[in-house]
PANU-659875 format. One line per 5 residues: number of its first residue (from 1); for each residue x, y, z of C-alpha. Coordinates in nm, 3 decimals, m for minus. Each point is the difference from the previous one (the first is absolute). Layout:
REM residues N
NUM	X:Y:Z; ...;
REM end
This chain:
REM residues 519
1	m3.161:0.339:1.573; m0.042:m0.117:0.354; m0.009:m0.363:m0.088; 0.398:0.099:m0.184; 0.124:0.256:0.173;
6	0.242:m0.163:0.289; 0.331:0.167:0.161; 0.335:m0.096:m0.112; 0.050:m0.207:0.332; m0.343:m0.222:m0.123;
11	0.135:m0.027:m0.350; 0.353:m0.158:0.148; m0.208:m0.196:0.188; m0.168:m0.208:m0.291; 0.305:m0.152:m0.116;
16	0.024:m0.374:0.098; 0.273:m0.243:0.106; 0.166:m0.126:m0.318; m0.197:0.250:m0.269; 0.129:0.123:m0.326;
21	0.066:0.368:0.046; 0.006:0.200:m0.272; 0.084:0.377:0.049; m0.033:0.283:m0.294; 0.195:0.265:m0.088;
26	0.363:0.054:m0.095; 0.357:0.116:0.057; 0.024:0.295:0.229; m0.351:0.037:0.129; m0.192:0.003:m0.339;
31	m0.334:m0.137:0.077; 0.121:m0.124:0.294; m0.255:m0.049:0.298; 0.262:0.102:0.248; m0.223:m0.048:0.313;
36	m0.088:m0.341:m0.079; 0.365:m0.098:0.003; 0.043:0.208:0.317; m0.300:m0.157:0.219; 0.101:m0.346:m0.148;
41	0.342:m0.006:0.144; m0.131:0.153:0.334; m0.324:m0.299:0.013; 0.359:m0.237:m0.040; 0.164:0.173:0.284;
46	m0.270:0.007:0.230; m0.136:m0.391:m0.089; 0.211:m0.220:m0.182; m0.280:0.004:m0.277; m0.040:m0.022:m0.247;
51	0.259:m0.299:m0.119; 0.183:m0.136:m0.263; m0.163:0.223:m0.259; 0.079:m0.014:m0.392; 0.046:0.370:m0.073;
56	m0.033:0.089:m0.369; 0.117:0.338:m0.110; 0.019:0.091:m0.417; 0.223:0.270:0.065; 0.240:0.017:0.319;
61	m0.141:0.270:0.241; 0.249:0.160:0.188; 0.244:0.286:0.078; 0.325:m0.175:0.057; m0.013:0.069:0.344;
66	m0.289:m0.065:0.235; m0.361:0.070:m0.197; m0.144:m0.277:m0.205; 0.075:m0.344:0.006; 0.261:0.021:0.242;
71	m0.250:0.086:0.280; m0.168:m0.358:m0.067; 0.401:m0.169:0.045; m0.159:m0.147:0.328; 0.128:m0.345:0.043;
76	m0.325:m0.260:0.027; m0.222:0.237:m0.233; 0.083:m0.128:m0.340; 0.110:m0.350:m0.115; 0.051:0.120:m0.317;
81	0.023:0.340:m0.253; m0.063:0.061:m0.412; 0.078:0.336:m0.128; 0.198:0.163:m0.297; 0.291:0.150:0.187;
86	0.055:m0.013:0.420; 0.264:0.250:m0.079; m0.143:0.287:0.213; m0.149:m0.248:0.282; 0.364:m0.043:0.136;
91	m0.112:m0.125:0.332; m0.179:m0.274:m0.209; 0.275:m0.061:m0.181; 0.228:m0.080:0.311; m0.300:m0.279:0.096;
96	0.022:m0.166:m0.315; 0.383:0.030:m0.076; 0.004:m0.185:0.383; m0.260:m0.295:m0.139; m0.249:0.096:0.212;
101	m0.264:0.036:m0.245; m0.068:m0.137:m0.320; 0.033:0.269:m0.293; m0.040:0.025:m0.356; 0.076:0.258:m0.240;
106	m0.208:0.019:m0.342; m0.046:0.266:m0.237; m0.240:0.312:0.058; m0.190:0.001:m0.301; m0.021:m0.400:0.049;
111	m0.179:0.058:0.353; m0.186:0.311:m0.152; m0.148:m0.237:m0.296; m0.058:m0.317:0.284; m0.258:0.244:0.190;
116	m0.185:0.049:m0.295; 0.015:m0.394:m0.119; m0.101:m0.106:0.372; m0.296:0.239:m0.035; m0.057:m0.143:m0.305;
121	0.013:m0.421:0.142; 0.255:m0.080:m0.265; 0.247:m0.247:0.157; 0.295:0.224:m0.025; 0.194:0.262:m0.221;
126	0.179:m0.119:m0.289; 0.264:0.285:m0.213; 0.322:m0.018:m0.144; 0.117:0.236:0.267; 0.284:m0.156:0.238;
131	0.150:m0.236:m0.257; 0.326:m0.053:m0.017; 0.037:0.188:0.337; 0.087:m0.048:0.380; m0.417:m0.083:0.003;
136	0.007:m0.262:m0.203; m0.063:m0.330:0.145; 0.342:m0.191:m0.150; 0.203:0.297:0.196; m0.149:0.135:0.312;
141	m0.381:m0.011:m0.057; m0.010:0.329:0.248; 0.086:m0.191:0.298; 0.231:0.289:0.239; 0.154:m0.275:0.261;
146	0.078:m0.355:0.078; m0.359:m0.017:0.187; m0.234:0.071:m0.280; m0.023:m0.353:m0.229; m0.292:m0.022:m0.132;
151	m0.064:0.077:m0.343; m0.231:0.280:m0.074; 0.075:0.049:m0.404; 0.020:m0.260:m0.262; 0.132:0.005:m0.369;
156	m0.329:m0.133:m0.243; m0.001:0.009:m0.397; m0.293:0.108:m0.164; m0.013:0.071:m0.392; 0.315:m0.161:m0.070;
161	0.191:0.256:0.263; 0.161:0.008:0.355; m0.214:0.208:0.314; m0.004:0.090:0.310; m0.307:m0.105:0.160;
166	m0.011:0.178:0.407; m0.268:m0.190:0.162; m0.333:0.166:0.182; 0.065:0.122:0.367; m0.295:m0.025:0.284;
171	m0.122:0.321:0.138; m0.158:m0.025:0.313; 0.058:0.428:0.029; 0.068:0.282:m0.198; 0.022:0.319:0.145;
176	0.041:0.299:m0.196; 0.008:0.406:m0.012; m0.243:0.253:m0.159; m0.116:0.373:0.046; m0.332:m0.004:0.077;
181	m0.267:m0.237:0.071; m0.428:0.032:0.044; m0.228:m0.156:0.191; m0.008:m0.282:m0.234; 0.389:m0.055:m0.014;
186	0.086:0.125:m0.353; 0.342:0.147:m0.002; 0.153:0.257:m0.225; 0.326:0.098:0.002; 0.028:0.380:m0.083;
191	0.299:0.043:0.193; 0.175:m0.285:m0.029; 0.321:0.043:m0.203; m0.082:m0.355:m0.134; m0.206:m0.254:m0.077;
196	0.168:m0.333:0.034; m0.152:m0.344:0.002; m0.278:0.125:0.228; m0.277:m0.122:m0.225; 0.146:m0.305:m0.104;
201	0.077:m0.104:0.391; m0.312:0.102:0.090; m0.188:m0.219:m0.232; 0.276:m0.267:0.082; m0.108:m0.005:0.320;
206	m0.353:0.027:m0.034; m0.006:m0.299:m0.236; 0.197:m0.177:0.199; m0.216:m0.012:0.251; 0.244:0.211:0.246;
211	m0.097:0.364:0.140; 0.083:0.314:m0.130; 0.102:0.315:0.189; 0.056:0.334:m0.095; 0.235:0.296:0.155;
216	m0.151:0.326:m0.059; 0.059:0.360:0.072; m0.355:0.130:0.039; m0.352:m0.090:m0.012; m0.280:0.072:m0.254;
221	m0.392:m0.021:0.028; m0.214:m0.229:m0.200; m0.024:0.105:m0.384; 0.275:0.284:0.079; 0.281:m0.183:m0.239;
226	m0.006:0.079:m0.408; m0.067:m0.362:m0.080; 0.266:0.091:m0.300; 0.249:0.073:0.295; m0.100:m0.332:0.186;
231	0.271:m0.270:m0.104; m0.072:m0.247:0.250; m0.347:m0.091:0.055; m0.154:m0.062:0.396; m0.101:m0.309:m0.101;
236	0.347:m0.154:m0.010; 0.106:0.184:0.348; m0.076:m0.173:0.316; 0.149:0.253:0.259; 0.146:0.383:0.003;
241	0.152:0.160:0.270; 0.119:0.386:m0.045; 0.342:0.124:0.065; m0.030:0.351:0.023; 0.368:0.089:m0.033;
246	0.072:m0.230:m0.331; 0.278:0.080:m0.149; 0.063:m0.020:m0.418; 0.364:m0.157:0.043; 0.209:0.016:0.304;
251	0.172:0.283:m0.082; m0.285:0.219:m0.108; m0.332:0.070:0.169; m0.181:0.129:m0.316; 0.086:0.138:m0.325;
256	m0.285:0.072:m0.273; 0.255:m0.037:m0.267; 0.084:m0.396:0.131; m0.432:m0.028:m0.025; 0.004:0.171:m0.315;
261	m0.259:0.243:0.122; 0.223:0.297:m0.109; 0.329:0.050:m0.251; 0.333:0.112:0.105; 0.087:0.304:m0.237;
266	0.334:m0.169:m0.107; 0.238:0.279:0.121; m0.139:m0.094:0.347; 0.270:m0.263:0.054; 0.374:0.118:0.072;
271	0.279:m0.159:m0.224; 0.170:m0.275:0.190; 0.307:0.018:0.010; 0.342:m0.102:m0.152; 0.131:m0.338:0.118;
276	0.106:m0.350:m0.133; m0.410:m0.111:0.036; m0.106:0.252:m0.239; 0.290:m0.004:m0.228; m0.118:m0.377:m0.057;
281	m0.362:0.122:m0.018; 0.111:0.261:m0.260; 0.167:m0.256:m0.210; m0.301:m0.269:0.041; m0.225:0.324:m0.134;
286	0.208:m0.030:m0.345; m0.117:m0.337:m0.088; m0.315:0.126:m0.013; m0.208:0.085:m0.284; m0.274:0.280:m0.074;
291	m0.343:m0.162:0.092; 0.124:m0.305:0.146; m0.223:m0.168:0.279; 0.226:m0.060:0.284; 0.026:m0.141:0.280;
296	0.266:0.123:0.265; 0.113:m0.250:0.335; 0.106:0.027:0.282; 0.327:0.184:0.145; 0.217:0.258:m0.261;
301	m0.298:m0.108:m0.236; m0.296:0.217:0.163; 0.231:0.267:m0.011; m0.056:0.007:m0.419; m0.321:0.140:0.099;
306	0.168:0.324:0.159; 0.212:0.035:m0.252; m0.205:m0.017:m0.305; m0.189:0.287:0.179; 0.299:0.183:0.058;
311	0.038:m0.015:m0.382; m0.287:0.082:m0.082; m0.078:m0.344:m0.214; m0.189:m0.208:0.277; m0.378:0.103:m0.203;
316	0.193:m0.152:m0.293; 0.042:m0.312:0.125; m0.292:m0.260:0.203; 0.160:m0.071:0.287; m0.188:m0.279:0.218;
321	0.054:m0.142:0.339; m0.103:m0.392:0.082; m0.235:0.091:0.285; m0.215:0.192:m0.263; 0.104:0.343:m0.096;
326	0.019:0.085:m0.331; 0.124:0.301:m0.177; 0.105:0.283:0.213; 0.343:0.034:0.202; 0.016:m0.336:0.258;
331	0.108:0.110:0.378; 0.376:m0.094:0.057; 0.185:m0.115:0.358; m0.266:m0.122:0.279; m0.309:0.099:m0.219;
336	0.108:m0.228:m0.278; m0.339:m0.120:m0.113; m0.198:0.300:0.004; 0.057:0.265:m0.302; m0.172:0.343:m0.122;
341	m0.208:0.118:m0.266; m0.032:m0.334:m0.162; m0.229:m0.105:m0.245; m0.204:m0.232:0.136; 0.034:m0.193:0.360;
346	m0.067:m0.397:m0.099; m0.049:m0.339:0.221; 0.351:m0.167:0.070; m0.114:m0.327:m0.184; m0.075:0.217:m0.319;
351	0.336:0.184:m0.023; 0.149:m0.348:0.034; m0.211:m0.169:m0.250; 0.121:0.299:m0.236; 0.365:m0.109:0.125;
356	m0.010:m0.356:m0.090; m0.182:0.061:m0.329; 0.339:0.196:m0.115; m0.177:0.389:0.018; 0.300:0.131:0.087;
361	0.268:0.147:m0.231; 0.264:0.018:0.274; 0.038:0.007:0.383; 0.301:0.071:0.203; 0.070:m0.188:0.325;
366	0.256:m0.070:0.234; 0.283:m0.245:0.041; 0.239:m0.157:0.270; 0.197:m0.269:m0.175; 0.030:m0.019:m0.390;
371	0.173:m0.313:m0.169; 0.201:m0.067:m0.269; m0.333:m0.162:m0.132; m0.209:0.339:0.000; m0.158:m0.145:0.313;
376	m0.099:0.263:0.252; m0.065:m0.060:0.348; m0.212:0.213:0.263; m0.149:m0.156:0.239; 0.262:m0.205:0.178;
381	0.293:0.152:0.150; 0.184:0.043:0.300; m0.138:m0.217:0.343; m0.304:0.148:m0.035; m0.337:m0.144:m0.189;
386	m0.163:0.237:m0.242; m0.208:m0.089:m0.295; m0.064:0.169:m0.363; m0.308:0.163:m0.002; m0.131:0.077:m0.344;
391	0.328:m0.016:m0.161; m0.016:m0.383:m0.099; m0.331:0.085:m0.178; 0.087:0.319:m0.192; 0.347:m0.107:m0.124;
396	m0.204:m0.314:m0.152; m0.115:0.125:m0.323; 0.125:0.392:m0.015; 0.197:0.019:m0.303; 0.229:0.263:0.113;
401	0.168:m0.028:0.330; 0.228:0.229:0.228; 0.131:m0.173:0.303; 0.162:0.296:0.186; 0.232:m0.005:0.322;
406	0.336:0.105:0.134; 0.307:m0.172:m0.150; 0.075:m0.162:0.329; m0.161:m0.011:0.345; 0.155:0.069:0.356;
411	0.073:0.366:0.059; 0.122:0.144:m0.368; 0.142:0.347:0.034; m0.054:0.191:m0.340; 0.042:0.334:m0.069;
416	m0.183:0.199:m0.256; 0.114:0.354:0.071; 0.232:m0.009:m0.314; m0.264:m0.063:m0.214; 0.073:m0.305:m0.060;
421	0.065:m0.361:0.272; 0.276:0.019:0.165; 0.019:m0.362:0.267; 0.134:0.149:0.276; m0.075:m0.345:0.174;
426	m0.094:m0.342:m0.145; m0.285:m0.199:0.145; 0.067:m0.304:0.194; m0.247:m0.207:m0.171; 0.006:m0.129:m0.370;
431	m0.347:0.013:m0.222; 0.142:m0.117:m0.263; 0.061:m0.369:0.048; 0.038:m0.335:m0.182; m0.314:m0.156:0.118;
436	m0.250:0.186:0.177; m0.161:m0.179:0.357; m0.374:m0.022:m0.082; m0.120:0.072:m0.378; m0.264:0.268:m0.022;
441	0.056:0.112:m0.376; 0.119:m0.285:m0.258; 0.221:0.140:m0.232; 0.026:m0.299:m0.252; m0.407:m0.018:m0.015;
446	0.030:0.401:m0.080; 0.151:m0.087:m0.297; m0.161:m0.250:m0.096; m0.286:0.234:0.011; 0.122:0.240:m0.188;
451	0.038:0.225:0.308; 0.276:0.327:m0.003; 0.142:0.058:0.328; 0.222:0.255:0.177; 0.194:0.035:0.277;
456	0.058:0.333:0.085; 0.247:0.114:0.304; 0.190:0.333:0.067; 0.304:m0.103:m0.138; m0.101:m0.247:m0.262;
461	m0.274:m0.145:m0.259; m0.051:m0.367:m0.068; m0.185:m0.162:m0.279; m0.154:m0.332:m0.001; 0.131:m0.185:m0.337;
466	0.023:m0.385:m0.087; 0.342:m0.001:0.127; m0.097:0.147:0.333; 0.066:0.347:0.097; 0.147:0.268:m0.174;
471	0.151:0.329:0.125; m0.155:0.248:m0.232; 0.082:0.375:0.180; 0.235:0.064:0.288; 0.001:0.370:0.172;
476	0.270:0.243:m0.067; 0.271:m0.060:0.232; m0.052:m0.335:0.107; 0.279:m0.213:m0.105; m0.159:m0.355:m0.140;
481	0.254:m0.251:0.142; 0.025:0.179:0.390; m0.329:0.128:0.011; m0.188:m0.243:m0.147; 0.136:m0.357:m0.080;
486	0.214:0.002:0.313; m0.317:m0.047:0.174; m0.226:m0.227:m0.202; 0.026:m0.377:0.028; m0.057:m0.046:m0.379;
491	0.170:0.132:m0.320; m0.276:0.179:m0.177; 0.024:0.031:m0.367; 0.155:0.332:m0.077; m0.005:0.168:m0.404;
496	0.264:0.169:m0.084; m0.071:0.315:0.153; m0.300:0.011:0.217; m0.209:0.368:m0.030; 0.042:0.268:0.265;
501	m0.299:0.056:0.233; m0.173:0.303:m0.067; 0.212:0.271:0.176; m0.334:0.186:0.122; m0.132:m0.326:0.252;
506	0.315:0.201:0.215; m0.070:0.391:0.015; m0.306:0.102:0.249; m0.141:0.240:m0.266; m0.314:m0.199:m0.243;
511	0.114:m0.192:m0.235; m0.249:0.083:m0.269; m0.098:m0.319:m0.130; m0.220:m0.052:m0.319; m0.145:m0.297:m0.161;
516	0.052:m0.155:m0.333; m0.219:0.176:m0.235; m0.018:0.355:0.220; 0.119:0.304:m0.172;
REM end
């Protein structure tokens, strides 16, 4: 272990002028090797070095304030960033919404899946995933400013159809987060509330001739580690350093329920409670069906989780989470990633793989603009750059989709203490518009795919159909032309008398929901 083991200020130290940087991990601290980023930025502050790194990221890492990415916002350090969603690395954002850097945005699973291809020496990742979308090369190719030109993802045909083929990256280093490590370097990751790409970076790395090294919170001796329990072998890992006080996500220091080393007795967990979030939660819940393999975003959509617990139907359904989880209740607000008493805990690059093959029955994810096409936008909005995480990838070949959000944006006022929504103020923003900025869901290729699609709101449900939308349900009390037309830029196809929303998504007390087929 002597010739590995190295403090955090060493392992900063061994990244080069110019090197692809690749950091592990994801969202809010996940996996994250926190003290890396930390002793990075302070090496840049101190010495200018090192420069005009690529920084490579599958998820975005950050807290939307000041952790994560955003440290590493140090003008001079990167010439250029890849990553899923830059979302919650707002001081990153600002750079490249100023052109200072070059940045691209591609889809999580897409990264996920180029780790493992890279380790692999293919040239590149080719899927069907990003067609048709703000990705695709004929519309923005991923490119987030005027700066970034050159073009990272091509459209190929093989067996008579139309891919996306997202070319090999270098990685000079990949630096990533475990538990434990021996005198050899072998990590496990016992209490690590995922598992990530670690493997697949690792051997990225290691094949790529770069160096791998390894956050981790304690030290083992030699032969110490189950070698069941060892999922990285010391063979691939060329340093470790020890952080001591590592943290599971930023917001919590260590649960055994995130690592899976205990279960939470499901009354554990107070009921959230009654606002417009979970009413649209609620009413996402009812599109789902008795043993249906789920998957639930990010946003309204992790609160499903809590819900379905509340109800007492979440060990009816297999709810799964992109960065692994599966089964179980997934973690909603800043733990968003994690989950408890899953099933099973896999590899990022699996869950995706089970994505893109079409495993899922349905997933619900969030929206920001929806068109009169069906198109949904979430990733670009406002001044700000973002990015989709996994949503491009799971809404790809899911054949039941619930695209949940507020009716409008910009400070809505609703009240629910009727028992029903009552818009005490309107929002200042429309969702609903004719076309939406950047495409990250293609309605039209939905169809064509024999995809069935919701769009589910506290005041309203939408249906995708060949004609475009339909309104399908409206809430009691809400009057159709004020309360809804009046601020949509499109006409959406209404029947002749759209159904009532369920009036129980509006009283605090449980709703009691059953499946099809329960007694």
């Amino acid at each position: 272990m002597s010739a590995k083991l190295l403090s955090v200020t060493e392992a900063a130290g061994l990244v080069a002028d110019g090197a692809a940087l690749w950091i592990g991990g994801s969202g809010a601290g996940h996996g994250v090797p926190q003290a890396f980023i930390d002793e990075l930025a302070a090496r840049f502050i101190r010495t200018a070095a090192p420069r005009d790194l690529t920084t490579v990221r599958v998820v975005g890492i950050g807290d939307f304030a000041e952790h994560g990415f955003s440290q590493l916002a140090l003008p001079g350090l990167m010439r250029r960033t890849i990553g899923s969603n830059i979302g919650n690395e707002p001081r990153l954002g600002a750079l490249v919404a100023a052109g200072a850097i070059e940045a691209y945005s591609f889809p999580q699973g897409v990264l996920s899946a180029l780790c493992r291809d890279i380790a692999a020496g293919r040239p590149g990742h080719v899927t069907h995933v990003g067609l048709g979308t703000y990705v695709d090369p004929r519309q923005t190719g991923g490119r987030q400013n005027a700066r970034t030109t050159e073009d990272l993802v091509q459209v190929v045909e093989l067996a008579g159809r139309e891919w996306l083929f997202y070319p090999a990256l270098p990685v000079d280093v990949a630096v990533i987060r475990a538990s434990t490590a021996d005198e050899d370097g072998n990590l496990t990751f016992e209490r690590e509330p995922i598992l990530g790409d670690s493997l697949a970076l690792a051997m990225a790395a290691h094949n790529s001739g770069g160096l791998v090294i390894a956050q981790v919170e304690r030290l083992a001796a030699r032969g110490a580690l189950a070698p069941n329990q060892v999922r990285i072998p010391g063979a691939l890992v060329d340093h470790v350093y020890v952080d001591a006080g590592q943290r599971q996500t930023y917001r919590t220091g260590y649960s055994p329920y995130y690592s899976g080393e205990l279960r939470m007795p499901y009354g554990a967990a107070a009921p959230t409670p009654l606002d417009v979030r979970k009413v649209i939660a609620r009413r996402a819940l009812l599109e789902f069906r008795q043993g249906d393999i789920c998957n639930l975003g990010f946003g309204i959509s992790q609160q499903i989780g809590a819900v379905a617990a509340e109800e007492g139907v979440a060990e009816r359904l297999t709810l799964t989470v992109e960065q692994g989880v599966f089964g179980g209740v997934p973690a909603h607000g800043p733990d968003g990633g994690a989950g408890v008493n899953y099933q099973a805990r896999l590899e990022q690059p699996s869950m995706f793989d089970f994505y893109d093959g079409g495993g899922l029955d349905i997933a619900s994810l969030s929206f920001a603009q929806v068109d009169r096409h069906g198109n949904v936008n979430v990733h670009a909005f406002d001044d700000r750059p973002r990015g989709p995480g996994g949503f491009v990838d799971i809404s790809a070949r899911t054949g039941r989709l619930c695209f949940v959000g507020t009716f409008t944006a910009g400070g809505p006022r609703i009240d629910l203490s009727g028992g029903r929504p009552r818009i005490d103020r309107e929002g200042t923003l429309r969702k609903f518009v004719g076309d939406v900025r950047e495409i990250s869901f293609n309605g039209p290729m939905a169809l064509a795919k024999g995809q069935s699609v919701r769009y589910v709101t506290e005041r309203a449900v939408f249906a995708l159909t060949a004609d475009g939308l339909e309104l399908i349900e409206v809430a009691d009390g809400i009057d159709v032309e004020k309360d809804v037309l009046a601020h949509m830029d499109f006409r959406p196809k209404i029947g002749e008398r759209p159904r009532p929303m369920d009036a129980r998504l509006f009283r605090a007390a449980r709703m009691g929901i059953t499946f099809a087929g329960e007694d």
